[in-house]
N, C-alpha and C positions, 0 to 999 in steps of 0.2 A: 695446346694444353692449358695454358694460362688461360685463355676464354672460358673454356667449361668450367675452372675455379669462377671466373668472374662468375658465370653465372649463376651458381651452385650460390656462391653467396650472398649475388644480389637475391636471389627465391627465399633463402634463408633470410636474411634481412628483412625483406617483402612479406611473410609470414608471422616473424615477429613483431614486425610493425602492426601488423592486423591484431593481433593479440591483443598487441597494448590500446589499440583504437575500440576494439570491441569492451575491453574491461572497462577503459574512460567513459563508453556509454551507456553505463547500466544504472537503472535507476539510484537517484537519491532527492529524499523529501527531508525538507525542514522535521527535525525530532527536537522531543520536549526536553526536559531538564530530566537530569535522574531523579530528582524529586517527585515530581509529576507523575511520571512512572511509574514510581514503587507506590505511590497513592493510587493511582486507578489500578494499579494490581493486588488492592486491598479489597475489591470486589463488593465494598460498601457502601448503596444506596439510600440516599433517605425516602423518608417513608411518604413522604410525599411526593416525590419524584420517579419517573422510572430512567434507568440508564441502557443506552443500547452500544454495544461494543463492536463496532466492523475491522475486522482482519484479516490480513494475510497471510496465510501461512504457507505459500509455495516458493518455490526459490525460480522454477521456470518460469520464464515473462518475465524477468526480473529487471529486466531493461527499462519497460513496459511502466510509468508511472499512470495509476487510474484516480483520475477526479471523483471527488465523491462530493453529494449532498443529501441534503434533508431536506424534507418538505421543500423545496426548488431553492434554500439555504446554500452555499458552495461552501463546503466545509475546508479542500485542500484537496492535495493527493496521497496515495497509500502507494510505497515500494514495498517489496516483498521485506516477508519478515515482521511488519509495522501493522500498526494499528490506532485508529479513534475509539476514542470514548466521548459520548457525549449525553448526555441528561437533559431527559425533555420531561413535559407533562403526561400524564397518562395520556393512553387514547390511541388512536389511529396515525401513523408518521411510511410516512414515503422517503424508502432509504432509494437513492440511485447513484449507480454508476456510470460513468461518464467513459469513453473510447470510442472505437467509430462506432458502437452503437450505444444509447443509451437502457441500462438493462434495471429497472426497480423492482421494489419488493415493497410490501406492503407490514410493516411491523402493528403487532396488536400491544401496544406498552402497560404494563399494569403496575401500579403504583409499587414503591417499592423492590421491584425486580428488575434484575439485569438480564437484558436480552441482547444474544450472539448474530454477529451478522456474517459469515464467511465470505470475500471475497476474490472473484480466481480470474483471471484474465482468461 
């Protein structure tokens, strides 16, 4: 009878341990200061610039950190929930992301405006 306790709580242990292994490995990237933050959530470009904003907004894949760049730039990685901001010149820019496959987009930037980049694993 004392065995099937053993075991029962070695399974129990053995599951919680997985728990806690899976939680430890779920993405986390470098974040900016709240400052930072609450600035680029002011959503104000200069006029001679245009800003393109790439984020995440899904919680599944969340494990999953994805490389991102510009025009073949390595900007960093995005976890779920996160996002770049980043200000270029007008014009033509090659957003991609990076996993095992490399997936880009092509943004048309126009002085002044901010453009959205959603990305999803």
């Amino acid at each position: 009878m004392s065995n099937k306790r053993s075991n029962v709580s070695s399974g129990m242990f053995l599951a919680l341990f997985m728990v806690v292994a899976l939680l430890g490995g779920c993405a986390s990237v470098p974040m900016a200061s709240l400052e930072s933050d609450a600035a680029a959530k002011q959503f104000q470009v200069a006029g001679d610039k245009s800003r393109i904003y790439i984020y995440r907004n899904e919680s599944m894949g969340g494990a999953i950190p994805m490389s991102l760049s510009i025009d073949g730039r390595m900007l960093g990685q995005t976890g779920p929930k996160t996002f770049f901001m980043v200000d270029v010149d007008p014009g033509s820019h090659t957003v991609s992301s990076h996993t095992e496959n490399v997936s880009t987009l092509t943004v048309d930037a126009k002085a002044g405006k901010a453009h959205y980049v959603w990305q999803e694993v």
